[in-house]
Backbone bond lengths (Angstrom), bond angles and torsions (degrees), N, CA, C in turn:
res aa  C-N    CA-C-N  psi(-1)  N-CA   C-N-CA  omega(-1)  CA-C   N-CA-C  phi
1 X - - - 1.444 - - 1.529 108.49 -
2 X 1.375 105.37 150.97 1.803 110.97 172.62 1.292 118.75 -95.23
3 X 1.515 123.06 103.14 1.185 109.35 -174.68 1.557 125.25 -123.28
4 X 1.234 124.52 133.68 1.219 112.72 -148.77 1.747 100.38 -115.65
5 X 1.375 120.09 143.13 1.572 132.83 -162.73 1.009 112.77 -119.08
6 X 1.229 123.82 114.02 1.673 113.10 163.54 1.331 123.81 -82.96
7 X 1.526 135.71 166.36 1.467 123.88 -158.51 1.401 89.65 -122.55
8 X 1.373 160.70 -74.34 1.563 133.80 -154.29 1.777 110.73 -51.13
9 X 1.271 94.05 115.04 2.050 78.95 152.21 1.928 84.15 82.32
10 X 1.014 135.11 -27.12 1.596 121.70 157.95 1.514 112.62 -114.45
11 X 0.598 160.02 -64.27 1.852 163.37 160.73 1.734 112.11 -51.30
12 X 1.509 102.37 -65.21 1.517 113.64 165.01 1.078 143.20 -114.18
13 X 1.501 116.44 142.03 1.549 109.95 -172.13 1.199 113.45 -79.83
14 X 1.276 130.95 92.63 1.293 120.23 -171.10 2.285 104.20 -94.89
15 X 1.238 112.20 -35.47 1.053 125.92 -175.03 2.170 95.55 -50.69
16 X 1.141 88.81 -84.44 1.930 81.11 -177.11 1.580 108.19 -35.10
17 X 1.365 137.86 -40.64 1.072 140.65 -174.60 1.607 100.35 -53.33
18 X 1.301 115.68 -73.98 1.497 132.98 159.49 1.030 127.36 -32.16
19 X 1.223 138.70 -21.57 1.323 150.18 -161.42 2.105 102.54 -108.98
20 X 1.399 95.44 -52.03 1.683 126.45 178.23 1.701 84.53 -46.62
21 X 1.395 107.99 -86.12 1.424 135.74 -165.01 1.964 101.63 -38.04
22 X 1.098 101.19 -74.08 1.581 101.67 160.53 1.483 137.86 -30.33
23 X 1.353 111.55 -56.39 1.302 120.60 -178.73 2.030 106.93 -76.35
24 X 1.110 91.24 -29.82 1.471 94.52 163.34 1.354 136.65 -59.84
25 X 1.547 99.06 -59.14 1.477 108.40 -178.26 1.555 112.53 -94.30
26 X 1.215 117.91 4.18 1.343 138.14 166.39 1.828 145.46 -75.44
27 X 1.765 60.57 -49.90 2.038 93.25 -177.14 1.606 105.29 85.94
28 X 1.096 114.15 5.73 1.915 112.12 -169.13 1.826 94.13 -92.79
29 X 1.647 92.56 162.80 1.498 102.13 175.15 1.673 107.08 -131.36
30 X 1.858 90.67 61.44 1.605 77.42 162.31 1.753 125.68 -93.95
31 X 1.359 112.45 -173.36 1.429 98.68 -155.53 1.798 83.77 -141.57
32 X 1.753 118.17 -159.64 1.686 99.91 -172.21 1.190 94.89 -90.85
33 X 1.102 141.33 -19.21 1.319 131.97 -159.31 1.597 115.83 -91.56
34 X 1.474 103.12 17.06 1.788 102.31 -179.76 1.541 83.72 -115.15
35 X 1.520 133.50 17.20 1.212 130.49 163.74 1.269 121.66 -100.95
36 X 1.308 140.93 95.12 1.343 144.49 -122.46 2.126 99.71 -159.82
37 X 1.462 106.55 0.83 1.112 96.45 169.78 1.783 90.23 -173.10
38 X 1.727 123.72 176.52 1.134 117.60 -168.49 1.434 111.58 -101.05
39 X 1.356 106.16 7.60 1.451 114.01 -179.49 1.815 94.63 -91.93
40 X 1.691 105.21 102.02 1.619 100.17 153.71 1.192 127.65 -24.98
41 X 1.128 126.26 -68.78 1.303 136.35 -120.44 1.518 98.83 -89.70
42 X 1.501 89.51 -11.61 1.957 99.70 168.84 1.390 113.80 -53.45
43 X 1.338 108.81 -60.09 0.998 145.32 -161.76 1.631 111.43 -65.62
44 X 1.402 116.11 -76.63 1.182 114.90 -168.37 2.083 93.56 -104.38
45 X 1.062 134.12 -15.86 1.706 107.22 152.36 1.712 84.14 124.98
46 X 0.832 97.51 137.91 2.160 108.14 158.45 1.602 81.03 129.62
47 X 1.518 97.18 -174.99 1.483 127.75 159.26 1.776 123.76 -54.58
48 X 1.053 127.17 167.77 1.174 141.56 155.65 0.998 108.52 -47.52
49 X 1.597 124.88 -65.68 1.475 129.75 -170.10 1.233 108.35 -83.58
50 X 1.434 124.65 -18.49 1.735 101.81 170.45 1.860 101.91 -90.17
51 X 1.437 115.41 -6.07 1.618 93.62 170.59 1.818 115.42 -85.02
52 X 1.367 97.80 -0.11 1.395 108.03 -170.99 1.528 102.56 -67.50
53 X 1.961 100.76 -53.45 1.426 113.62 -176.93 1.948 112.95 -55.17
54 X 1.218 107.35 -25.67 1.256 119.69 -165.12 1.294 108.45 -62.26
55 X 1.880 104.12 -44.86 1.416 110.04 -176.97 1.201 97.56 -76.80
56 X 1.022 139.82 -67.68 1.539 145.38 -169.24 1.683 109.63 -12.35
57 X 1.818 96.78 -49.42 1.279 121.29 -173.76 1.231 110.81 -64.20
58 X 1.397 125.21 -42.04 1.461 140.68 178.75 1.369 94.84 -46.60
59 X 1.303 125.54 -72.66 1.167 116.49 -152.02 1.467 127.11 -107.54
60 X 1.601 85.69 57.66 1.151 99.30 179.68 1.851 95.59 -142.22
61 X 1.669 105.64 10.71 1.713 109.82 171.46 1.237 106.92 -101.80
62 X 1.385 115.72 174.95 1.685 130.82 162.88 1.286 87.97 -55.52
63 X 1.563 140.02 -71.45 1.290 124.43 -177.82 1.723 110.96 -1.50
64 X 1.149 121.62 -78.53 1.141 128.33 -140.40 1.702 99.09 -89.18
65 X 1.151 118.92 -20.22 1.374 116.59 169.13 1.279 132.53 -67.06
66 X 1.624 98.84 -31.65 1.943 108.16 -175.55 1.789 96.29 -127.36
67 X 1.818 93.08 67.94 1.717 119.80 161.21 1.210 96.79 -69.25
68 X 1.621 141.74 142.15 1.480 147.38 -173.25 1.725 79.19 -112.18
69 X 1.457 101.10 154.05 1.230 115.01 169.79 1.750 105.98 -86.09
70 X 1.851 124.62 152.83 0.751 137.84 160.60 1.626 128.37 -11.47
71 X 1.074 142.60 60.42 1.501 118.86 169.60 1.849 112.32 29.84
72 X 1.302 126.21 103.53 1.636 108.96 172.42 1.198 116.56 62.09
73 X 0.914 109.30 17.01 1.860 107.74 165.70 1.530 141.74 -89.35
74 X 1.426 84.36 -17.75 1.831 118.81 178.47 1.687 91.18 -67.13
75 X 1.956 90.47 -67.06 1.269 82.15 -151.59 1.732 133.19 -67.46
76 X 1.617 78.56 -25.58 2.206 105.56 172.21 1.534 88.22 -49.99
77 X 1.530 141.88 -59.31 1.172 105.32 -137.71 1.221 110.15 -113.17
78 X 1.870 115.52 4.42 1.428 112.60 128.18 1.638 138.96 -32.63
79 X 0.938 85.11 -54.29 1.872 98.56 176.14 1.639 118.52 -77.69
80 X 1.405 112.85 -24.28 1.059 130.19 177.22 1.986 104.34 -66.15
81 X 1.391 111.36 -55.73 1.456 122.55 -166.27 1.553 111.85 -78.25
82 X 1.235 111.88 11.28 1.266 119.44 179.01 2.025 110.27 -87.31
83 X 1.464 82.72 -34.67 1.871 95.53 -164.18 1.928 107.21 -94.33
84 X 1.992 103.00 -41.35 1.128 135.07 -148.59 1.497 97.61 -112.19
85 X 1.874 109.03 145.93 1.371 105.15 151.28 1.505 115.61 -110.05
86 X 1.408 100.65 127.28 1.619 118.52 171.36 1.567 138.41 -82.10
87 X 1.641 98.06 114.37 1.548 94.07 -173.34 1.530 89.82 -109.20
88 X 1.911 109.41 145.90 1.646 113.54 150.32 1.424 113.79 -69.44
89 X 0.773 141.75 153.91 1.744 150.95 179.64 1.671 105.19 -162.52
90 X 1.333 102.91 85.03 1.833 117.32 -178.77 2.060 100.95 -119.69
91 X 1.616 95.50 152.09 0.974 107.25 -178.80 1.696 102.41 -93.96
92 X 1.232 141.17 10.49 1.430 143.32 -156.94 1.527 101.66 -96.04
93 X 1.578 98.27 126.84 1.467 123.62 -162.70 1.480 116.37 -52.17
94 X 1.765 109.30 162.62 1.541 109.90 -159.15 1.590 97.28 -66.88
95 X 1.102 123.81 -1.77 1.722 105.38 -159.98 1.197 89.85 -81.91
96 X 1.599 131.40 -51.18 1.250 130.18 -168.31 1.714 122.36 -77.25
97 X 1.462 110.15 12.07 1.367 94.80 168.23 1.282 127.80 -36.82
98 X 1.184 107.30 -92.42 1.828 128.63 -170.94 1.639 80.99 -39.30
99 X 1.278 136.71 -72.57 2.092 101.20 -153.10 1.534 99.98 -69.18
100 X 1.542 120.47 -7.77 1.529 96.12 168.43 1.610 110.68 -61.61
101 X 1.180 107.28 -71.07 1.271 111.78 -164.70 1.612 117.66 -61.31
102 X 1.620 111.89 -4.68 1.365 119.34 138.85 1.388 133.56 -40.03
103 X 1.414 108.58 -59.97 1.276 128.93 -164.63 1.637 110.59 -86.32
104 X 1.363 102.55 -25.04 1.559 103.02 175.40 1.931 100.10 -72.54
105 X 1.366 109.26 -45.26 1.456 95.24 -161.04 1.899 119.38 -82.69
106 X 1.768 84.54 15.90 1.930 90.64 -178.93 2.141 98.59 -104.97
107 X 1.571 102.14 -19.91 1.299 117.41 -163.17 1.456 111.21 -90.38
108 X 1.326 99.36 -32.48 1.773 133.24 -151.29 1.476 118.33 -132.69
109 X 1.596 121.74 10.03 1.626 101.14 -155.44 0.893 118.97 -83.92
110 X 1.383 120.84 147.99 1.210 123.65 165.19 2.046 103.83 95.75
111 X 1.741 103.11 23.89 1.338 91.92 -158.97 1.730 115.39 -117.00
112 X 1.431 93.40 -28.20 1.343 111.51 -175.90 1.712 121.13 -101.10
113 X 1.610 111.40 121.43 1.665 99.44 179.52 1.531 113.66 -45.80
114 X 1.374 111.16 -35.24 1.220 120.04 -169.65 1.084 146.76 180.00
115 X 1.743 145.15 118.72 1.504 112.98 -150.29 1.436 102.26 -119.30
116 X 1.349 108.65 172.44 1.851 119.62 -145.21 1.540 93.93 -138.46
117 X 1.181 141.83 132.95 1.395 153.99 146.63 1.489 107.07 -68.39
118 X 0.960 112.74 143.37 1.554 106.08 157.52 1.262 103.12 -124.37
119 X 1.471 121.21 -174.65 1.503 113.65 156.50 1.032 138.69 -87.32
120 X 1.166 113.31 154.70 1.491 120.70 -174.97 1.253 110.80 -137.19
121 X 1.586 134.13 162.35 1.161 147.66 -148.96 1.997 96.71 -72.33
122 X 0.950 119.06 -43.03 1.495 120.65 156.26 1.618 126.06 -41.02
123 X 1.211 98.90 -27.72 1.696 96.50 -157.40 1.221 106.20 -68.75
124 X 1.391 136.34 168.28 1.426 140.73 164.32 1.688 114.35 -149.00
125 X 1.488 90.45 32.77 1.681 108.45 165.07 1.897 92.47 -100.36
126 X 1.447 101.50 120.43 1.330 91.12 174.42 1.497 108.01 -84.30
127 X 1.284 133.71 5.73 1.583 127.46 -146.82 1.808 92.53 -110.03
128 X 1.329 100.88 -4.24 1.860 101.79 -166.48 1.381 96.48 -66.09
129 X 1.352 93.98 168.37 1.384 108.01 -178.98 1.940 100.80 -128.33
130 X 1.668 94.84 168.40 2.029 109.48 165.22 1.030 103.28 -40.52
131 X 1.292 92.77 170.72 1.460 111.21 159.92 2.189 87.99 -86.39
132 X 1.230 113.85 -44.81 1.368 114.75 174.57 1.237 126.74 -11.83
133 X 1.978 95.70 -71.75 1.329 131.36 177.79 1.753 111.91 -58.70
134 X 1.092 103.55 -25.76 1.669 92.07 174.06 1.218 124.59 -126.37
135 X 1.270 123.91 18.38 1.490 141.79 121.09 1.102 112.94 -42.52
136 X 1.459 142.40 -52.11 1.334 137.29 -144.64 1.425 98.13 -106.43
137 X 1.461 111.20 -24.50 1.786 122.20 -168.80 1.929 79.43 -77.51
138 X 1.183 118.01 -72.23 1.255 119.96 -175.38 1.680 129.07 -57.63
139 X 1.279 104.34 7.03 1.638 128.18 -175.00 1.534 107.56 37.68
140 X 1.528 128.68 36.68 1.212 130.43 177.13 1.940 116.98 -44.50
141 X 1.137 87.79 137.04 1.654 85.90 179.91 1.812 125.63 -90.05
142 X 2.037 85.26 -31.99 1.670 97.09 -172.09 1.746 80.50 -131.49
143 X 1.456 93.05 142.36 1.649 100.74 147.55 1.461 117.46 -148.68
144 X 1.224 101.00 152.45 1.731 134.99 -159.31 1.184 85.00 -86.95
145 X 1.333 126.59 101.99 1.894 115.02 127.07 1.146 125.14 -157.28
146 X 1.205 108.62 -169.98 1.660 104.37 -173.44 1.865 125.34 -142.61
147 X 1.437 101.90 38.29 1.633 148.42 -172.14 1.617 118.64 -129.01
148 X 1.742 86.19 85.35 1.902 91.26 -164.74 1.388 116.85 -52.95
149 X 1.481 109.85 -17.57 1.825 104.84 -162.99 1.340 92.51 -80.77
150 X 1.554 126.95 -28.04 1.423 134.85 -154.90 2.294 90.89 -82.66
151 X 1.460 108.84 -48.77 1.467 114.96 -175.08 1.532 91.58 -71.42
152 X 0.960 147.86 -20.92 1.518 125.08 175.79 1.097 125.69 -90.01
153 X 1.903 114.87 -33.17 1.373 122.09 144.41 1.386 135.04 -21.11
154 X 1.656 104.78 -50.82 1.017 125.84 -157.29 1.528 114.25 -97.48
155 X 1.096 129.50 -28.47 1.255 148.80 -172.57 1.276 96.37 -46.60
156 X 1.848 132.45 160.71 1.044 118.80 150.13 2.002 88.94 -166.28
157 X 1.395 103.49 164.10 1.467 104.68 -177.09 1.753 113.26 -34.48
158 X 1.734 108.45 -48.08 1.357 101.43 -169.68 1.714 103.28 -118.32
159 X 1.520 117.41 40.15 1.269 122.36 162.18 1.311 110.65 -128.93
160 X 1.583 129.13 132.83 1.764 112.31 -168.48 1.839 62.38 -125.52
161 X 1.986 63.17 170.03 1.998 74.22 176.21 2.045 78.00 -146.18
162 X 1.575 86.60 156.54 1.569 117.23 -174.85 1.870 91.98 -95.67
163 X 0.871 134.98 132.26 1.428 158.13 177.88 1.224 112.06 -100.01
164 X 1.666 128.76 69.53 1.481 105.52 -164.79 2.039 98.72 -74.39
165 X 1.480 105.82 151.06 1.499 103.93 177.08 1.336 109.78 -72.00
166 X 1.860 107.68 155.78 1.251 124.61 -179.51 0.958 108.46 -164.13
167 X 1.547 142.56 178.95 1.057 148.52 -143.96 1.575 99.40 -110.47
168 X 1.372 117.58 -22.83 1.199 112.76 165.03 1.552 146.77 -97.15
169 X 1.654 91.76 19.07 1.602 100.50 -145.20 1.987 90.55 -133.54
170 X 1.701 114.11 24.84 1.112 101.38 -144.95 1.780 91.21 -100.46
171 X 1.408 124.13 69.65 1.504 126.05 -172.91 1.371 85.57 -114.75
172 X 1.918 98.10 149.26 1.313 104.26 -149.55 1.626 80.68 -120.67
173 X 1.715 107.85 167.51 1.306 116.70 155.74 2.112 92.22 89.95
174 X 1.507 103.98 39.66 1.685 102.54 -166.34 1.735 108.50 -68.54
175 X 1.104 105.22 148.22 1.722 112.67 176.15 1.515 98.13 -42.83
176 X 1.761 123.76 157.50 1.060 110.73 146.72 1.438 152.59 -83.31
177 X 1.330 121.80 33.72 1.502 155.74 -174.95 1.346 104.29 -109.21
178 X 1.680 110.68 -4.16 1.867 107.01 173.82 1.237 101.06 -138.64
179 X 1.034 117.97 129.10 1.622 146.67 176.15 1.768 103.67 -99.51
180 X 1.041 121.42 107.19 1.456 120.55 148.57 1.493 130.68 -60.03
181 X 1.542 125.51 126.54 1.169 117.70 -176.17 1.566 100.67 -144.54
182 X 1.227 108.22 155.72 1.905 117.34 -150.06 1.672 84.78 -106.26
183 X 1.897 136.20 -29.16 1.335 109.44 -177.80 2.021 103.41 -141.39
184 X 1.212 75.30 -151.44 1.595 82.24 155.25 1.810 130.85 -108.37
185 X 0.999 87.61 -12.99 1.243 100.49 176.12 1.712 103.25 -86.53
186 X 1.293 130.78 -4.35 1.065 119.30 177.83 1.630 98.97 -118.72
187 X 1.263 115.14 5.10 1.578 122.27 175.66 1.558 90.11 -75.47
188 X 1.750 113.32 -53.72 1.430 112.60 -153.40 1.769 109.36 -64.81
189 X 1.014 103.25 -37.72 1.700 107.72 172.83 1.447 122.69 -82.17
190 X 1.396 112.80 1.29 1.468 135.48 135.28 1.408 128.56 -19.22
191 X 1.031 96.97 -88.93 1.770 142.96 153.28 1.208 127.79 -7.90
């Protein structure tokens, strides 16, 4: 099977990183559960464009360098690449390519056919494509994430996608092409 993974919040923890990094350079004590949608600025307060700068800022700290991988994610997608071929397919902005694909091959090596950007509200590659569009280019069968607008996008009669739960993703009554699942270990018996 082709299955395609996204890396914040399924592969990497980027949120505790973010949260750490914030409350630090901030002075605030938010925690994950005041994260309830993907718009920051909900969350921890300002504009759009000053949460833009915020991230910008992120990743440009140790914060953002020593991202821990997922709880069970190593090992799921060890076991996973034995049967399955694995594509990354993340919406995370052009600046951070290269330490993505850094961080996948110190976290991940040797694991993924290949990983795909799509766009995202950051990007300023006009030529990018969905996550949609390269699912379908890549004829993915299953995809990993945990970004409902991205799992409803994505859905299609002969593509299901795994929904891992989160605090932001908690809409009820889901199509049946999305399965909610609380880890990886309940991705693998998924499967």
């Amino acid at each position: 099977m082709r299955i395609g993974i996204d890396v914040d919040e399924v592969l990497a923890g980027l949120l505790p990183a973010i949260i750490s990094y914030h409350n630090e350079t901030h002075d605030t004590s938010l925690t994950r559960e005041d994260f309830k949608t993907f718009n920051f600025w909900e969350s921890w307060g300002g504009t759009q464009e000053e949460s833009e700068q915020k991230v910008c800022d992120f990743f440009k700290s140790p914060h953002f360098k020593n991202i821990r991988p997922i709880e069970g994610s190593q090992d799921a997608v060890n076991i996973l690449k034995e049967d399955h071929e694995l594509f990354v397919i993340t919406s995370r902005q052009d600046e951070i390519v290269q330490a993505t694909i850094e961080w996948l091959n110190v976290h991940f090596p040797k694991t993924f056919s290949k990983i795909y950007f799509a766009g995202h509200y950051f990007s300023s590659n006009e030529n990018s494509k969905t996550k949609k569009q390269i699912c379908d280019f890549l004829k993915i069968e299953l995809l990993i994430e945990d970004n409902i607008n991205y799992a409803l996008e994505c859905k299609t009669s002969k593509r299901k996608i795994l929904l891992l739960n989160q605090p932001w993703n908690q809409e009820q009554g889901l199509p049946k092409e999305i399965k909610r699942v609380h880890s990886w270990e309940e991705i693998i018996d998924s499967i």
